[in-house]
PAZASE-285557 format. One record per atom (N, C-alpha, C): atom name; x, y, z; residue in three letters; residue number from 1. Coordinates in nm, 4 decimals. Layout:
  atom         x         y         z  res    n
    CA         X         Y         Z  ALA  NUM
...
***
This chain:
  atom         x         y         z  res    n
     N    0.0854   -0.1168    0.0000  UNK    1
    CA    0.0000    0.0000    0.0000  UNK    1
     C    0.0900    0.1231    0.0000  UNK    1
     N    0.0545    0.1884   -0.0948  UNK    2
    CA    0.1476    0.3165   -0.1013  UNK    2
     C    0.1020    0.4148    0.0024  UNK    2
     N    0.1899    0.5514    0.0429  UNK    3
    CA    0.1384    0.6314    0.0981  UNK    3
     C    0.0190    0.7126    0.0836  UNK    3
     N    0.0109    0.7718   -0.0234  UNK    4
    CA   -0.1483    0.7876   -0.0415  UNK    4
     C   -0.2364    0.7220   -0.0155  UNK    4
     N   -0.2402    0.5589   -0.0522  UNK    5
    CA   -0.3413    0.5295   -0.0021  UNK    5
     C   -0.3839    0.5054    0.1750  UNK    5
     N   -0.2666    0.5161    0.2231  UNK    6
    CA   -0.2634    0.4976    0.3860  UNK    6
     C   -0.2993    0.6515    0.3733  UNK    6
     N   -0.3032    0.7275    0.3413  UNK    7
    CA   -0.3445    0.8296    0.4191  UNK    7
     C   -0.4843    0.8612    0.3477  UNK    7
     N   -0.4930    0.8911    0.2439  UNK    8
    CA   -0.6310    0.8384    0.2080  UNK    8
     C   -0.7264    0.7264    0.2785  UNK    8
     N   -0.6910    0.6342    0.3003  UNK    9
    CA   -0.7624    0.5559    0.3668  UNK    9
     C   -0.7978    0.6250    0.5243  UNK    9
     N   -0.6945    0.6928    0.6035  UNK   10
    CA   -0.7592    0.7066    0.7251  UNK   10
     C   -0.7935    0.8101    0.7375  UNK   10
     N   -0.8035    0.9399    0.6210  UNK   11
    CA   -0.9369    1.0316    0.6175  UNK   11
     C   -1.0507    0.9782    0.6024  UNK   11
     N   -1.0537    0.8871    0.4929  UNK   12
    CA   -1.1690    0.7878    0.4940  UNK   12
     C   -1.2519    0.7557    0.6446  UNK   12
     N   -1.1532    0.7315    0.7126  UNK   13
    CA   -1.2121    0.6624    0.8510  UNK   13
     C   -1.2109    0.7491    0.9179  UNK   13
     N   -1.1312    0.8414    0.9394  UNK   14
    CA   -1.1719    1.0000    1.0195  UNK   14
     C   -1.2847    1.0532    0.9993  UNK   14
     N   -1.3397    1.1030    0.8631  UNK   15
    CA   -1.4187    1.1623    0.8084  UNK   15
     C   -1.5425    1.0644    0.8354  UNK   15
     N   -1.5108    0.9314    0.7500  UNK   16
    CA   -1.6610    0.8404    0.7756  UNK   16
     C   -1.6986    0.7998    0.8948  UNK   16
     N   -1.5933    0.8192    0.9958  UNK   17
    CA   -1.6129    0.7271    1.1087  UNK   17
     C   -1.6673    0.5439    1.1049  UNK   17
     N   -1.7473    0.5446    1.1201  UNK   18
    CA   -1.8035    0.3664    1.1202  UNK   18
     C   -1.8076    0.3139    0.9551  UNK   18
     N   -1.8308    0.3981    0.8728  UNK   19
    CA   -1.8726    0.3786    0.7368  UNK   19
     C   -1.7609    0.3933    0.6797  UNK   19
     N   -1.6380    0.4682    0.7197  UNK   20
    CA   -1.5003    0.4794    0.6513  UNK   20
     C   -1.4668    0.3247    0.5600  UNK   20
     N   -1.4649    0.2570    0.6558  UNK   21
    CA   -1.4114    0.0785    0.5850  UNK   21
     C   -1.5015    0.0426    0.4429  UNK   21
     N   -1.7168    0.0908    0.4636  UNK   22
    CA   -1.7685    0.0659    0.3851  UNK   22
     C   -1.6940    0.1797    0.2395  UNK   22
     N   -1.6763    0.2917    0.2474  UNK   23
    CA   -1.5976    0.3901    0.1614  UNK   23
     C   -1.4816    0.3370    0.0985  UNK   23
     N   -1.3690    0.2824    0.2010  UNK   24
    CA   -1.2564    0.2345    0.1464  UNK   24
     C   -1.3278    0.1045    0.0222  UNK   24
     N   -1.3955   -0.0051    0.0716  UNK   25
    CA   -1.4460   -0.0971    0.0317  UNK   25
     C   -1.4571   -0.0513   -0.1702  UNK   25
     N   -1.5488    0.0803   -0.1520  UNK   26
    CA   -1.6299    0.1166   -0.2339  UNK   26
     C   -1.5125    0.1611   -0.3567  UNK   26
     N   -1.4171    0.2822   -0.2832  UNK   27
    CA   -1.3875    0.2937   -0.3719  UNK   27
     C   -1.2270    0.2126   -0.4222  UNK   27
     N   -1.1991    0.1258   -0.3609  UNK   28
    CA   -1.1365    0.0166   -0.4022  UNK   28
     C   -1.1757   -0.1075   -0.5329  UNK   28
     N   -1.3051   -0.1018   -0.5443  UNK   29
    CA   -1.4095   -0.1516   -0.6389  UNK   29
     C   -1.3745   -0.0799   -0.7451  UNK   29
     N   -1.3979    0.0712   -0.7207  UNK   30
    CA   -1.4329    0.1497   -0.8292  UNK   30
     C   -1.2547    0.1483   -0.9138  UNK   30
     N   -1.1695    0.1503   -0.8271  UNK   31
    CA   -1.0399    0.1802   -0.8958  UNK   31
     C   -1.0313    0.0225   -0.9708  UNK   31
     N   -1.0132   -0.0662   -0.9055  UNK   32
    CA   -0.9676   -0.1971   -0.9471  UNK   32
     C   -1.0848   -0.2496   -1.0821  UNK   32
     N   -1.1855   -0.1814   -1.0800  UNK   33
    CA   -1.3043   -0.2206   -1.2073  UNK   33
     C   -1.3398   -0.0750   -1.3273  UNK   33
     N   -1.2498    0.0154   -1.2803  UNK   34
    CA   -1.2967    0.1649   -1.4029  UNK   34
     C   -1.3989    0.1715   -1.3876  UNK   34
     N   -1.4287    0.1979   -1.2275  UNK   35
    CA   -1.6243    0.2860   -1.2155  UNK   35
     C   -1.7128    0.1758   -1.1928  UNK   35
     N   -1.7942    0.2764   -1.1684  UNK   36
    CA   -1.9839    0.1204   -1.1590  UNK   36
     C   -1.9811    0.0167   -1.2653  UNK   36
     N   -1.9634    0.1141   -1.3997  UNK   37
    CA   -1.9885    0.0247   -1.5519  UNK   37
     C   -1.9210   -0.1261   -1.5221  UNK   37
     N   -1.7812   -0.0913   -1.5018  UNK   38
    CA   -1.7177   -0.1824   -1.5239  UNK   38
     C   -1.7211   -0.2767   -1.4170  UNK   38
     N   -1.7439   -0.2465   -1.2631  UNK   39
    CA   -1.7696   -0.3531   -1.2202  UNK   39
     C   -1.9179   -0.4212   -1.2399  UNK   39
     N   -1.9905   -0.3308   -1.3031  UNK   40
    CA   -2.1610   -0.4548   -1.2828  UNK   40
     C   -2.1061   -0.5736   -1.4073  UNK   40
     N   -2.0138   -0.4763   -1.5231  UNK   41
    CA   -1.9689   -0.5839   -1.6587  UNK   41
     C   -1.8998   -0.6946   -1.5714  UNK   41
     N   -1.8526   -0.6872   -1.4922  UNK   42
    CA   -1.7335   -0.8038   -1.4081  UNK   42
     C   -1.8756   -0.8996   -1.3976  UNK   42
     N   -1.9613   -0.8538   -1.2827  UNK   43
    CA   -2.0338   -0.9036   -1.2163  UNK   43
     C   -2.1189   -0.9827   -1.3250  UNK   43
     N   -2.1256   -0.9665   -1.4665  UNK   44
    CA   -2.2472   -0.9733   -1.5376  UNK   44
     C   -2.1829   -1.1212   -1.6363  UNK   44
     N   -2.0592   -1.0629   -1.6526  UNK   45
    CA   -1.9723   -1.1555   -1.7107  UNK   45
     C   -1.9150   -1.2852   -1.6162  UNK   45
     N   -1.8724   -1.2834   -1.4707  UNK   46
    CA   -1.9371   -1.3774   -1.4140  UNK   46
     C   -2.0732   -1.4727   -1.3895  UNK   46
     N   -2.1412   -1.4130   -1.4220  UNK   47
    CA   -2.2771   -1.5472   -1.4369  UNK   47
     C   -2.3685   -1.4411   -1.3315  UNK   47
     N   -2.3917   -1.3427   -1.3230  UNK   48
    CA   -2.4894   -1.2326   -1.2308  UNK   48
     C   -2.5411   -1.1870   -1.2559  UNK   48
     N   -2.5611   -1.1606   -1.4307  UNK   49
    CA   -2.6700   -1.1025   -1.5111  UNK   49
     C   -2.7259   -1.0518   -1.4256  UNK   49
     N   -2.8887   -1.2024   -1.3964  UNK   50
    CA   -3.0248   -1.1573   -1.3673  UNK   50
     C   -3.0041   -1.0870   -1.1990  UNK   50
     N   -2.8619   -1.1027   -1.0909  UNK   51
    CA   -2.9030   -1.0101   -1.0080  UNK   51
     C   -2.8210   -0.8587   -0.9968  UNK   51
     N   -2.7353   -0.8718   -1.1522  UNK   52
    CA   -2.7496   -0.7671   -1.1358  UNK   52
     C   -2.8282   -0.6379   -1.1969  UNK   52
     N   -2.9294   -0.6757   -1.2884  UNK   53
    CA   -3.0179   -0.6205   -1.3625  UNK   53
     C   -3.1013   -0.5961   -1.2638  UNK   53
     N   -3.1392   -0.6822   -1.1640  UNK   54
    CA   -3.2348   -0.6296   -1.0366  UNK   54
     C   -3.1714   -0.5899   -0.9671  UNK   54
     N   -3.0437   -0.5131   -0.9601  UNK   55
    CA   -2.9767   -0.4076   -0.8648  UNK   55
     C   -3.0060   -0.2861   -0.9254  UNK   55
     N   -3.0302   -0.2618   -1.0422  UNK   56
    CA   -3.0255   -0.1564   -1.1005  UNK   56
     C   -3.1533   -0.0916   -1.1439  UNK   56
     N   -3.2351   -0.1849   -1.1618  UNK   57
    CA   -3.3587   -0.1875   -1.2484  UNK   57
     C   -3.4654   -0.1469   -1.1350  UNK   57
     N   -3.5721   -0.1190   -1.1122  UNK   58
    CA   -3.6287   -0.0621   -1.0249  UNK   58
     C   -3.7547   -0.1058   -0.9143  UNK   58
     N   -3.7203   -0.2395   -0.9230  UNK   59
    CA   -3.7627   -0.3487   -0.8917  UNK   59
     C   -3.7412   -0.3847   -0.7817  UNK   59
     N   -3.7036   -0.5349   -0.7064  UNK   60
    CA   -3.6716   -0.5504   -0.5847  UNK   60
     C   -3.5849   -0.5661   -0.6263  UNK   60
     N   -3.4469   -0.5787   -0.5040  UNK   61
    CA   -3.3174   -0.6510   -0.5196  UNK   61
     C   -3.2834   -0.8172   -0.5139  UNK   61
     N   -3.2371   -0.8749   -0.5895  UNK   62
    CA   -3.2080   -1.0104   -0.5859  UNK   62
     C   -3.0946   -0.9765   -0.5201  UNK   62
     N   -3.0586   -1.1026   -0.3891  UNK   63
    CA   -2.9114   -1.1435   -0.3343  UNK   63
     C   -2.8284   -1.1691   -0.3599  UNK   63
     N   -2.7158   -1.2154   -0.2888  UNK   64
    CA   -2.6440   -1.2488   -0.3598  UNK   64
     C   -2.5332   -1.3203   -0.2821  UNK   64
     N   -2.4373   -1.4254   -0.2813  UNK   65
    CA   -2.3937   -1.4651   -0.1536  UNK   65
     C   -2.2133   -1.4402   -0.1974  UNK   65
     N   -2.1661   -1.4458   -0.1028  UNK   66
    CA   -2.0412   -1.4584   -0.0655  UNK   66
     C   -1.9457   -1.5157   -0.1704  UNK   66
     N   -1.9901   -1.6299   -0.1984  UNK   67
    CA   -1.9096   -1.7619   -0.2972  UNK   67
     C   -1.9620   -1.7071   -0.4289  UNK   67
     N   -2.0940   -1.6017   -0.4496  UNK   68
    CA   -2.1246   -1.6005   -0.5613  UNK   68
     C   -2.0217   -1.4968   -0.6556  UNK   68
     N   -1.9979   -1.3973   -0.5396  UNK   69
    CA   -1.9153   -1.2692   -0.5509  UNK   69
     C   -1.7530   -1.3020   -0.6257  UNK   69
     N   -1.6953   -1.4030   -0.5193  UNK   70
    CA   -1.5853   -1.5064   -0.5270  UNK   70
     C   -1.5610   -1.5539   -0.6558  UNK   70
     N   -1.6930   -1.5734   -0.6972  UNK   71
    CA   -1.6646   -1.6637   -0.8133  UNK   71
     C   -1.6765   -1.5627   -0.9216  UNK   71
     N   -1.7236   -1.4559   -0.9415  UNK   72
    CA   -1.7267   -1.3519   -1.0342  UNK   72
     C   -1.6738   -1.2444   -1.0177  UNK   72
     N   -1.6129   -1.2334   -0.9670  UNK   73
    CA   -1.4789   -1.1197   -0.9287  UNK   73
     C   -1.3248   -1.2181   -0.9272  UNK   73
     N   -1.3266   -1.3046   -0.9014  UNK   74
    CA   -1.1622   -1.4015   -0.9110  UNK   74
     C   -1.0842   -1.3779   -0.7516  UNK   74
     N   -1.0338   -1.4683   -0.7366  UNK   75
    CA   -0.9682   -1.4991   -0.6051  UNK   75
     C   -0.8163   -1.4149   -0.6187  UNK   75
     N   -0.8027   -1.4029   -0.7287  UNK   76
    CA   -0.7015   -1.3340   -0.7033  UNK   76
     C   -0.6630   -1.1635   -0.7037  UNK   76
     N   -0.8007   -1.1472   -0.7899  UNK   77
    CA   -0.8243   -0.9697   -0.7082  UNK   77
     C   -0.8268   -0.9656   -0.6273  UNK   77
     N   -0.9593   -1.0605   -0.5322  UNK   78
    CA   -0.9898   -0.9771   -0.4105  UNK   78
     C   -0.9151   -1.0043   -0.3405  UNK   78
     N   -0.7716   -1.1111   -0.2996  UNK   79
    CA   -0.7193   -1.1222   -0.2295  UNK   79
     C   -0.6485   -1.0099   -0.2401  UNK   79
     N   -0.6004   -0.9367   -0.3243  UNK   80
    CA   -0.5271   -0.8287   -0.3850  UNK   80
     C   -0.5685   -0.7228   -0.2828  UNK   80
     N   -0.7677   -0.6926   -0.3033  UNK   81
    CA   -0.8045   -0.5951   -0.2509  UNK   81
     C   -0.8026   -0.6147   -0.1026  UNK   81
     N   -0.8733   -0.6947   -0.0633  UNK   82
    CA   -0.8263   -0.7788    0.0822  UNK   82
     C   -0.6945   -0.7496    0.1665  UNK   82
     N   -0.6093   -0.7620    0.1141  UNK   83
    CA   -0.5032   -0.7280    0.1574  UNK   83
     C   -0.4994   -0.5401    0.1912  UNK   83
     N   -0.4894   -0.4793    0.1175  UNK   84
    CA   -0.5604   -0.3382    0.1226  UNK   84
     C   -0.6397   -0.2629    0.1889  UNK   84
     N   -0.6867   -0.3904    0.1886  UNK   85
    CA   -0.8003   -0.2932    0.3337  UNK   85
     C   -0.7659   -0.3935    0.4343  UNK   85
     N   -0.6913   -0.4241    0.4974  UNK   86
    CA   -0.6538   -0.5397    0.5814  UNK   86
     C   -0.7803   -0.6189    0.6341  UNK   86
     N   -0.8489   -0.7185    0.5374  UNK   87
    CA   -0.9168   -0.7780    0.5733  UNK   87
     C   -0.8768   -0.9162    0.5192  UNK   87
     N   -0.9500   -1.0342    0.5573  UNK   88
    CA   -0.9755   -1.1435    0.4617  UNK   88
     C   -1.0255   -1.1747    0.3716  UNK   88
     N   -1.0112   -1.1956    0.2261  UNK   89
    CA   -1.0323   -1.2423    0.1372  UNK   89
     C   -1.2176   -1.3112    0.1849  UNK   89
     N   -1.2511   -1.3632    0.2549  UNK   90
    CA   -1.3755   -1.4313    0.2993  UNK   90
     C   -1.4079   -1.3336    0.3817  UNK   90
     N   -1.4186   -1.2350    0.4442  UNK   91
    CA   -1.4504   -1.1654    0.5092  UNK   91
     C   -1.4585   -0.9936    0.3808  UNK   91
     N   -1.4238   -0.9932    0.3017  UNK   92
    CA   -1.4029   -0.9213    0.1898  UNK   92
     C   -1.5432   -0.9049    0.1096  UNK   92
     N   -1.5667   -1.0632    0.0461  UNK   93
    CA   -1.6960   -1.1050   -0.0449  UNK   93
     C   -1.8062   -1.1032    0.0348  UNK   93
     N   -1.7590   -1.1218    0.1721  UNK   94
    CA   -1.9047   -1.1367    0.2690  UNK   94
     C   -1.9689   -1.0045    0.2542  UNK   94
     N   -1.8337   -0.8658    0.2907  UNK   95
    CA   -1.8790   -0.7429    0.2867  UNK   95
     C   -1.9776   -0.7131    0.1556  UNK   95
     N   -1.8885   -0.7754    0.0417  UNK   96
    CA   -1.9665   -0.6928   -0.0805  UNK   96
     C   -2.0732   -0.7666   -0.1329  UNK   96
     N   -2.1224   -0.9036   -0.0875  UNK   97
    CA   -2.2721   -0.9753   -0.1138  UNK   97
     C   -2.3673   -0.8692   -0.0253  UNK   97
     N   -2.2680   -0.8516    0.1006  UNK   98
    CA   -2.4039   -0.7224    0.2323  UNK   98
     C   -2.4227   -0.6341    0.1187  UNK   98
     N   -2.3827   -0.5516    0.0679  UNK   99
    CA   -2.3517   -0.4240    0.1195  UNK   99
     C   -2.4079   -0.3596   -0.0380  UNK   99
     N   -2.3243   -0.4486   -0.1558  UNK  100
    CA   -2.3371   -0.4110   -0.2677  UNK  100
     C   -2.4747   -0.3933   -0.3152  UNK  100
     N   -2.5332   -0.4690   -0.3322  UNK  101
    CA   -2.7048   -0.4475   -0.3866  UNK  101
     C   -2.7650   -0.3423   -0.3824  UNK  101
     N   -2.7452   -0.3288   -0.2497  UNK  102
    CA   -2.8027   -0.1804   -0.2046  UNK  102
     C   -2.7334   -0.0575   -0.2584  UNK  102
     N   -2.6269   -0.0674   -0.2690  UNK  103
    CA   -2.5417    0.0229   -0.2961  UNK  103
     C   -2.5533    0.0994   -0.4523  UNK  103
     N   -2.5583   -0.0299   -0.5771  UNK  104
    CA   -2.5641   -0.0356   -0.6585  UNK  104
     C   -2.7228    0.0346   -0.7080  UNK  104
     N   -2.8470   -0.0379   -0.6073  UNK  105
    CA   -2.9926    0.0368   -0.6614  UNK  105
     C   -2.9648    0.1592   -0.5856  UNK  105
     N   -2.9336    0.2033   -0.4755  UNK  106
    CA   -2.9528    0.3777   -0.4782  UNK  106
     C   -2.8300    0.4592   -0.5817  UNK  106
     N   -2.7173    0.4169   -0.6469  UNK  107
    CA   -2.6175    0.4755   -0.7515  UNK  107
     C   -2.7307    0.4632   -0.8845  UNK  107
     N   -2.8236    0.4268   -0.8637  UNK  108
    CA   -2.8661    0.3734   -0.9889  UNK  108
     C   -3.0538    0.4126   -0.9688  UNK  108
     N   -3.0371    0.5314   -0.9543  UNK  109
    CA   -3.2131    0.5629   -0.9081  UNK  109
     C   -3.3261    0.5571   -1.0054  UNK  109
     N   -3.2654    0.5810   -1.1431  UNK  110
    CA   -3.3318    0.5704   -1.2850  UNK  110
     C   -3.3541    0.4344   -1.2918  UNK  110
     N   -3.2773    0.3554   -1.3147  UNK  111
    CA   -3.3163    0.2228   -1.3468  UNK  111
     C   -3.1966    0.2247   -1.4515  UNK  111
     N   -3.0889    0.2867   -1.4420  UNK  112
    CA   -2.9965    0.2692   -1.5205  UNK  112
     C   -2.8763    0.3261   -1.4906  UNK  112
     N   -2.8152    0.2916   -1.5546  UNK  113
    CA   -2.6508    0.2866   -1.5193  UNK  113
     C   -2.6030    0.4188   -1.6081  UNK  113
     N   -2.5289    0.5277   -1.5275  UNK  114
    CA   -2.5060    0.6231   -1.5615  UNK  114
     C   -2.3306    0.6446   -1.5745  UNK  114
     N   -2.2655    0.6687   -1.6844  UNK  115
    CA   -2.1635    0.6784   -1.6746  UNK  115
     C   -2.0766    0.7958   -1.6835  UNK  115
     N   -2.1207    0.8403   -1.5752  UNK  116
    CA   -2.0650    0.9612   -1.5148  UNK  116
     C   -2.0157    0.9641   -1.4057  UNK  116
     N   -1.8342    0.9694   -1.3746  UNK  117
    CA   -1.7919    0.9655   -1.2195  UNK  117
     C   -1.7918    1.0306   -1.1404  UNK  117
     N   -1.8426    1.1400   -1.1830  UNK  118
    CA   -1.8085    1.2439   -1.0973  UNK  118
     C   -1.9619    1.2304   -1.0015  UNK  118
     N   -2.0742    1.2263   -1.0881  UNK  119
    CA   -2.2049    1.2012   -1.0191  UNK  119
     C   -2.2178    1.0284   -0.9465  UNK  119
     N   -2.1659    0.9584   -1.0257  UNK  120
    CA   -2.1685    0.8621   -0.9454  UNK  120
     C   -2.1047    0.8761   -0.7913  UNK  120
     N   -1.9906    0.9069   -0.7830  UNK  121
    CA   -1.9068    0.9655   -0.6787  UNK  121
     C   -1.9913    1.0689   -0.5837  UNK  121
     N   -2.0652    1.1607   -0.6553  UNK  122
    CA   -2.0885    1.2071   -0.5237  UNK  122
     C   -2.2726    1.1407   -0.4780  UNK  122
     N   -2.3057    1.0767   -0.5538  UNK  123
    CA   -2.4341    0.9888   -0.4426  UNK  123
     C   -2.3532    0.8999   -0.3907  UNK  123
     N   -2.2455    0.8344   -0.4339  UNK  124
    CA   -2.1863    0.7708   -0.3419  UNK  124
     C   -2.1474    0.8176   -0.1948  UNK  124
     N   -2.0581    0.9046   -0.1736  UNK  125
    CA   -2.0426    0.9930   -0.0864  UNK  125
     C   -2.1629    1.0979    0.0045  UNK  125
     N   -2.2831    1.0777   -0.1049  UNK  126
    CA   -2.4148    1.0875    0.0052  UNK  126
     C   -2.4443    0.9796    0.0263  UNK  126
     N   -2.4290    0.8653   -0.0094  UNK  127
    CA   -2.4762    0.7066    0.0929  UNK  127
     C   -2.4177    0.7374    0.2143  UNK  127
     N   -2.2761    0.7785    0.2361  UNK  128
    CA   -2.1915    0.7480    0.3368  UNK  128
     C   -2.1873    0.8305    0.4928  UNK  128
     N   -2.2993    0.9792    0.4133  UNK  129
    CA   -2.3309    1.0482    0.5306  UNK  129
     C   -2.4150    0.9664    0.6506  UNK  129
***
């Protein structure tokens, strides 16, 4: 972990307080996948299509588990990212089966995927208030 990101990271947690880790989480996603687009394409191109079309779409949310995440993201990113945020690799996918769904239908209030970072970024950063 370079210096920026150690210090980046613990404004993160200064600033977010309890939600800092969910922030780091987030935008660790966003760097390692080029934005929302590219990670729902990860997610979609793993075999997640149909939940992730109901993350976005305006509907209910379909789940999503741990092993499913694992298996459509690769063991060897998230150990990558895992490491980064000093967590476990299984404790990593657990976070982003919680956390993501939700995350993904309020970034996504239209029913569609907007590819704009700067707006994506800042409803992100209003989730976190």
């Amino acid at each position: 972990m370079g210096l920026f990101d150690s210090v980046a990271g613990a404004m993160l947690n200064k600033v977010m307080g309890d939600k800092g880790p969910l922030a780091s989480l987030a935008m660790e996603l966003f760097q390692q996948y080029g934005g929302l687009p590219g990670i729902l394409q990860a997610l979609k191109n793993g075999g997640l299509s149909e939940q992730v079309d109901s993350w976005v779409g305006t509907g209910a949310n379909m789940g999503v588990n741990a092993q499913q995440i694992g298996a459509a993201l690769g063991s060897h990113v998230l150990e990558g990212m895992a490491g980064k945020l000093n967590m476990t690799a299984s404790d990593l996918t657990q976070k982003i089966a919680e956390y993501l769904p939700d995350v993904v239908n309020q970034l996504t209030p239209n029913g569609a995927v907007e590819n704009n970072p700067a707006l994506i970024m800042s409803r992100l950063m209003g989730m976190m208030k």
